[in-house]
VEXDREN-2710 file (C-alpha; in Angstrom, 1 decimal):
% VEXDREN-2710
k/r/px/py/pz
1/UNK/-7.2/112.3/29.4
2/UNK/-9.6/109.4/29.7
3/UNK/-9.0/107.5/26.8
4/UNK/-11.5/106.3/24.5
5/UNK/-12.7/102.8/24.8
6/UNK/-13.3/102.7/21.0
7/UNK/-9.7/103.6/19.9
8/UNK/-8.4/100.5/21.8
9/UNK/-4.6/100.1/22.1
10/UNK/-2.9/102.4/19.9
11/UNK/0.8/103.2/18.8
12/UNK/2.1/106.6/17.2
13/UNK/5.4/106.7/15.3
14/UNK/7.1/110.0/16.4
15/UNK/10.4/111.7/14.4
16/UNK/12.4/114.6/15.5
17/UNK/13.1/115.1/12.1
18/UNK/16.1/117.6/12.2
19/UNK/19.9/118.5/11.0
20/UNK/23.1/116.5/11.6
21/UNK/25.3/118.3/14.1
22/UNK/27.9/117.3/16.6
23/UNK/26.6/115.7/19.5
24/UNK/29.8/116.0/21.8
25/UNK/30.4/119.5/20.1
26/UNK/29.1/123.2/21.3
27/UNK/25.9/124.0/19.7
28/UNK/26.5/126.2/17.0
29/UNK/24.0/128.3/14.9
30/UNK/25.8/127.4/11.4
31/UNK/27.9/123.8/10.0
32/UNK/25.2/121.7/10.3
33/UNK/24.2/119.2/7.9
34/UNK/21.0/118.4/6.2
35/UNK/22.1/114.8/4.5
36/UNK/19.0/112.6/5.8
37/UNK/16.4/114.7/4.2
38/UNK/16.7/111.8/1.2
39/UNK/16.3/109.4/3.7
40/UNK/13.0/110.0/4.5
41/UNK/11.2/108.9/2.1
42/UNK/12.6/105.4/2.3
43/UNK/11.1/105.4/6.0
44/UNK/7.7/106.6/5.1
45/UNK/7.5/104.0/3.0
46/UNK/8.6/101.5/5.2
47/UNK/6.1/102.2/7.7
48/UNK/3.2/103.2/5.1
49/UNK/3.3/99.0/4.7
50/UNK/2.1/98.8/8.4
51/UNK/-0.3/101.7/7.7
52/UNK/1.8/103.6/9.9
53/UNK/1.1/107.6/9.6
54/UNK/4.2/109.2/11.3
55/UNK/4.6/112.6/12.8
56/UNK/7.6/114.2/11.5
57/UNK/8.1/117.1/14.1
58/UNK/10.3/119.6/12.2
59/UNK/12.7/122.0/12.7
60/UNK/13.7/125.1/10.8
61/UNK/17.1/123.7/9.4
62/UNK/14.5/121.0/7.8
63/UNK/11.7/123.5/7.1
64/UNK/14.4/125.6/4.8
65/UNK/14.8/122.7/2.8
66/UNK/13.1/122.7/-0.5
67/UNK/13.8/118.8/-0.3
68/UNK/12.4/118.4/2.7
69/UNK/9.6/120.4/2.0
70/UNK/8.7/118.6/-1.3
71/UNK/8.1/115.3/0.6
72/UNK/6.6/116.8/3.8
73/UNK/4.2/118.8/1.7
74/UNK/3.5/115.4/-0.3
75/UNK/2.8/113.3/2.3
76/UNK/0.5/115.9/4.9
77/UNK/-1.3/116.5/1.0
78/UNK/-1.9/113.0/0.3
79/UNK/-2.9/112.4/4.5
80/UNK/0.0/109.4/4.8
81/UNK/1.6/111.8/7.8
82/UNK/1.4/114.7/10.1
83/UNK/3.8/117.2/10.6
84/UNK/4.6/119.2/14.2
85/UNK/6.9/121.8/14.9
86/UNK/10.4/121.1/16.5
87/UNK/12.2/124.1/18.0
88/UNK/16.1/123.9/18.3
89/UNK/16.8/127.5/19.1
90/UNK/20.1/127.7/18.4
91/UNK/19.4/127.2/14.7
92/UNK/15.5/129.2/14.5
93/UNK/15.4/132.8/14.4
94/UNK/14.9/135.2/15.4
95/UNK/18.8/134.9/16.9
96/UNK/18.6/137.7/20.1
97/UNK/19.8/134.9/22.7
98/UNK/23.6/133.9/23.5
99/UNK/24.2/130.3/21.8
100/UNK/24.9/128.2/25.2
101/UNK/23.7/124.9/26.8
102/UNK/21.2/126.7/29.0
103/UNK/19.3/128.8/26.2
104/UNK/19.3/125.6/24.3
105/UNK/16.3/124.5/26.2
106/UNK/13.4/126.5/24.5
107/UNK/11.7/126.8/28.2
108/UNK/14.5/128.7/29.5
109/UNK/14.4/131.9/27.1
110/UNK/12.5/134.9/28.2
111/UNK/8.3/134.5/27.1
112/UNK/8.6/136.9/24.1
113/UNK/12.0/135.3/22.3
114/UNK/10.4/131.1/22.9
115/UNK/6.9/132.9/21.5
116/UNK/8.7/134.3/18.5
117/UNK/10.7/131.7/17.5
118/UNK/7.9/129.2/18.0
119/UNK/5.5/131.3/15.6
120/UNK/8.6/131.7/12.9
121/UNK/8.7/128.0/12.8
122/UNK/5.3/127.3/12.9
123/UNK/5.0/129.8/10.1
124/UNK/7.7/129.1/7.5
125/UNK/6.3/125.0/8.3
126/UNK/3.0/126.0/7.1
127/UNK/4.4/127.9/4.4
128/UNK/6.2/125.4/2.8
129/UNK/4.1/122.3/3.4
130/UNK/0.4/123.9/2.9
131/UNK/-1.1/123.2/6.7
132/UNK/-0.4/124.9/9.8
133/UNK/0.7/123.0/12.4
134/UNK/-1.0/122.3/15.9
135/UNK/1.6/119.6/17.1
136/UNK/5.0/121.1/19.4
137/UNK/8.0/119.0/20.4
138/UNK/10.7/121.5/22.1
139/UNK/14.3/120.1/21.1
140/UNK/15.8/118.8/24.0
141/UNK/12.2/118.2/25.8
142/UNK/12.7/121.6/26.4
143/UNK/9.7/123.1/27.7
144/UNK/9.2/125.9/29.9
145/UNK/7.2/127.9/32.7
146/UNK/5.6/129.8/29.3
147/UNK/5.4/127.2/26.9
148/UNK/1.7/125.9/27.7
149/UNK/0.6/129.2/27.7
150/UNK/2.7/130.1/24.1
151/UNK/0.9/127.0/22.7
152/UNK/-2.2/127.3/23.9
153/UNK/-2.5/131.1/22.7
154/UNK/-1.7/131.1/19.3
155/UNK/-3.6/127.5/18.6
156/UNK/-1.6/124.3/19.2
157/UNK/-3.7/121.2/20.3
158/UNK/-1.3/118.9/21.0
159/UNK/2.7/119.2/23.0
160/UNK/4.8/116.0/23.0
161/UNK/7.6/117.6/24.8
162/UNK/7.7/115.5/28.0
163/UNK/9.6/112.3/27.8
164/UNK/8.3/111.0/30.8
165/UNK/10.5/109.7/33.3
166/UNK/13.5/111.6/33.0
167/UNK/15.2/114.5/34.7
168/UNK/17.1/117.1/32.5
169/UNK/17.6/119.6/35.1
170/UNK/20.9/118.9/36.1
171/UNK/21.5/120.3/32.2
172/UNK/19.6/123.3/32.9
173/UNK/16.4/121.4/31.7
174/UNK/12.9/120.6/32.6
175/UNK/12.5/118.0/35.3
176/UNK/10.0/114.7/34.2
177/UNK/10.7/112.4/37.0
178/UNK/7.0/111.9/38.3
179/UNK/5.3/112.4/34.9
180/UNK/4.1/109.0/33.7
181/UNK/3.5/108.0/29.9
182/UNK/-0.2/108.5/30.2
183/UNK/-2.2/111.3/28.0
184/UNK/-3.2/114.3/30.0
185/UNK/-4.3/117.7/29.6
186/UNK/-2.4/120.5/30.8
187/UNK/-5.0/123.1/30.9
188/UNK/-8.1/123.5/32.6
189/UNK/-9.8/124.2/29.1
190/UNK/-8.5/120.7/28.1
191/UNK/-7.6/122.9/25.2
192/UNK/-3.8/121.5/24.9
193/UNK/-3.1/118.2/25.1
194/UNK/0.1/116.3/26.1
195/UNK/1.7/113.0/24.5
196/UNK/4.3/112.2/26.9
197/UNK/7.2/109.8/24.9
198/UNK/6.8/106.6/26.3
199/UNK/9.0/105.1/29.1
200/UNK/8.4/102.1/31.5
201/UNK/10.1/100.7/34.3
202/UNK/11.2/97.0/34.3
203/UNK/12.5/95.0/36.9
204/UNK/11.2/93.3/40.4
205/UNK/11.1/97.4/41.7
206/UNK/9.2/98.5/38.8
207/UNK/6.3/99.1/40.8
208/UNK/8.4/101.6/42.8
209/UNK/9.8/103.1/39.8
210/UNK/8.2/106.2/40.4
211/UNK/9.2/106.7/44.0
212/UNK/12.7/105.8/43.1
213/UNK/12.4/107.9/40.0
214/UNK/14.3/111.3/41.5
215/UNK/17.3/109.2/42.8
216/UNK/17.4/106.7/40.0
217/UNK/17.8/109.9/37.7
218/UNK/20.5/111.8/39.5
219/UNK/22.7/109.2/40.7
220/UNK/25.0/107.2/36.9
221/UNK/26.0/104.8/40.2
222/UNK/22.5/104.0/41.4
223/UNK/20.9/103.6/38.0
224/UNK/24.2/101.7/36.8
225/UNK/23.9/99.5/39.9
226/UNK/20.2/98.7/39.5
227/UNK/20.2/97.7/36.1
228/UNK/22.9/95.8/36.6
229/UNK/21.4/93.5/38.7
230/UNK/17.6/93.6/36.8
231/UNK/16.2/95.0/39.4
232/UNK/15.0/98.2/38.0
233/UNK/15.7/99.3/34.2
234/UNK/13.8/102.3/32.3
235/UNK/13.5/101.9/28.5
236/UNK/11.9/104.5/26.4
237/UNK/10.8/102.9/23.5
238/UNK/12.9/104.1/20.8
239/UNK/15.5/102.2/18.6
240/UNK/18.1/104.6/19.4
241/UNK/20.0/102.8/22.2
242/UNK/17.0/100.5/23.2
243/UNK/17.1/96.6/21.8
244/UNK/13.9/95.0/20.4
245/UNK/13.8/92.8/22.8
246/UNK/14.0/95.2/25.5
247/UNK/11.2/97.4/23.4
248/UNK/9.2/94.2/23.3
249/UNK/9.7/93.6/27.2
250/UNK/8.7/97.5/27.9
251/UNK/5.6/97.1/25.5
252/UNK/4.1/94.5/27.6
253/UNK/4.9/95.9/30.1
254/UNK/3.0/99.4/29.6
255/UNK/-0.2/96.8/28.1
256/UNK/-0.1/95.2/31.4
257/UNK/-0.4/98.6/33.1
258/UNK/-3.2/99.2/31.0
259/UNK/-1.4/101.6/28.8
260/UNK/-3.6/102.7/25.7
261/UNK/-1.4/105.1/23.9
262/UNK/2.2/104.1/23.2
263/UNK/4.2/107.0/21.7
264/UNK/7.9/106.0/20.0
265/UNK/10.2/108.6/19.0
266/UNK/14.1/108.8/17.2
267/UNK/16.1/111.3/15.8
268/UNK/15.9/111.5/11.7
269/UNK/19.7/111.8/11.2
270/UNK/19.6/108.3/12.5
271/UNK/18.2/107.4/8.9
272/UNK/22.0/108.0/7.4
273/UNK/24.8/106.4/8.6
274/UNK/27.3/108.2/10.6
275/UNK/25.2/111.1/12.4
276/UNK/24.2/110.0/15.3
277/UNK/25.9/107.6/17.9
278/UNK/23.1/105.0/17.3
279/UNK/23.8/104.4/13.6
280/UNK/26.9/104.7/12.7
281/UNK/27.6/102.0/9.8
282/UNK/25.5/100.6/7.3
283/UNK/24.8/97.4/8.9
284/UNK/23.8/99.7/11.7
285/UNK/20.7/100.9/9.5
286/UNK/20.1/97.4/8.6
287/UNK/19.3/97.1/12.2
288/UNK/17.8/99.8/12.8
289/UNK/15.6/98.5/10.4
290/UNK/15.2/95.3/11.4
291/UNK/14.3/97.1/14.9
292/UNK/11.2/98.7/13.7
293/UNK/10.0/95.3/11.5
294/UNK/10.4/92.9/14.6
295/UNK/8.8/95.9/17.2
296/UNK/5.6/96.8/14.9
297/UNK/5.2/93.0/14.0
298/UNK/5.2/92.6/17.9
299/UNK/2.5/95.2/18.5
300/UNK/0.2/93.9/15.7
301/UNK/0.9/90.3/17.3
302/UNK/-0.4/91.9/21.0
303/UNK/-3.5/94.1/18.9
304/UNK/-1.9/97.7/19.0
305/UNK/-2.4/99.3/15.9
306/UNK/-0.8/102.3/14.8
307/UNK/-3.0/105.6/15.0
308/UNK/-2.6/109.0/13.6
309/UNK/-2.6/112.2/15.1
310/UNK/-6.3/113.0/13.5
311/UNK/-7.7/110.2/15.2
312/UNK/-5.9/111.2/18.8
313/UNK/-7.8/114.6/18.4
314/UNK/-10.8/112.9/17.3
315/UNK/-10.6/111.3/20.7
316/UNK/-9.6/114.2/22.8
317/UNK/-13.0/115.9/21.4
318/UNK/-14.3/113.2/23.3
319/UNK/-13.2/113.6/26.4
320/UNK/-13.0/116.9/26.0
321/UNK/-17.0/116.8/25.6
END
């Protein structure tokens, strides 16, 4: 996508807004937990001070929720968010698969089962919160030789399943290795649009990054080894597992690439203390906190502003045209 000069340099807050479960466990269709649903309010109003309109990508766990519901439906009503769909197919009916690691990438399941479970979610979503959604983010980044064509059919403008620069296939997931953080279309149409997750390479090889990209991801020694010694690091920018000043080093690093669009992403159980391994204590949260306050302040400081997903289609009508 050629992005347009008018939006300047943009940022877009991204939340896989889902159910606590066991990270280290099996994946399981019941036992989960939805205990950060009153969280989320707390963040919407954190980042409604930086005029910061999210995209809470949910999944059917969250869109069952009357609680969840109530807020979502409040805030796509009053235009202070956007909402996606998030497909964890363990959890989504309808249930005709085996519950195992492979079938927990959406991309993996046979065209008809990803289709319906991606229509019941998209469904029940716009049920409950009053607008349909046309935003998709596979749990796991778990797209699929069908998915483009699934979304594409029944409406979607936008996928943000690609977390660019990483390799999930030695999980039985999709490969990103050579996908970059930039925009693109993945249709000839230009009908659906792809927001990669953001993730740079820092480092005196950064420039090589993407040649080194399918041995740095298959190789814990290699990538252990070169990060070790600074000579190549990735970092998505996320606050799960990333420092601020690491998120501050990869932001200037994708401006000085000439990076338009940066897209930031975390898990909403992260918003509770004790769900995922990135917050597990109170002063955790504090930090996590703290996190987001010294990142966004940075990005204001450098002239990103935050930008919502009605003004990224806006644009793609653009370029589109």
């Amino acid at each position: 996508m050629a992005w347009p000069d008018n939006l300047g340099r943009r940022f877009l807050i991204s939340v896989d807004t889902e159910e606590e479960f066991d990270w280290d466990g099996p994946f399981k269709r019941s036992g989960h937990t939805n205990v950060s649903v009153s969280k989320l309010e707390r963040f919407q109003s954190f980042v409604e001070k930086y005029s910061v309109k999210p995209v809470y990508f949910v999944d059917y766990s969250i869109a069952e929720n009357d609680d969840a519901a109530s807020f979502l439906k409040t805030v796509v009503k009053s235009d202070a968010a956007s909402v996606g769909v998030h497909m964890h197919p363990w959890i989504n009916p309808p249930f005709e698969e085996e519950v195992n690691n492979y079938n927990s990438f959406a991309g993996n399941l046979p065209k008809e089962l990803e289709e319906k479970k991606i229509l019941k979610l998209r469904d029940i979503i716009a049920e409950k919160t009053g607008k349909r959604p046309i935003i998709y983010r596979a749990g796991r980044y778990g797209v699929g030789p069908n998915s483009i064509d699934i979304l594409s059919e029944h409406g979607f403008s936008i996928d943000s399943s690609v977390r660019s620069r990483f390799d999930y296939s030695s999980e039985s997931g999709p490969d990103f290795a050579h996908i970059g953080p930039e925009p693109l279309w993945l249709d000839q149409e230009r009908r659906l649009l792809e927001l990669p997750l953001t993730t740079v390479f820092s480092g005196l090889l950064r420039k090589q990054g993407d040649f080194l990209s399918p041995i740095f991801n298959r190789s814990d020694m290699l990538r252990a080894l070169l990060s070790k010694s600074k000579m190549l690091e990735r970092i998505p920018l996320t606050p799960e597992g990333v420092s601020a000043r690491e998120a501050k080093e990869a932001i200037d690093i994708a401006l000085d690439d000439q990076l338009k669009l940066l897209v930031f992403s975390f898990h909403s159980p992260s918003l509770s203390p004790g769900h995922t391994p990135y917050v597990q204590t109170s002063a955790d949260l504090d930090r996590f906190y703290d996190w987001w306050r010294e990142v966004i302040e940075h990005l204001l400081e450098q002239d990103v502003s935050p930008i919502g997903i009605d003004e990224i289609m806006s644009g793609a009508a653009l370029d589109r045209n």
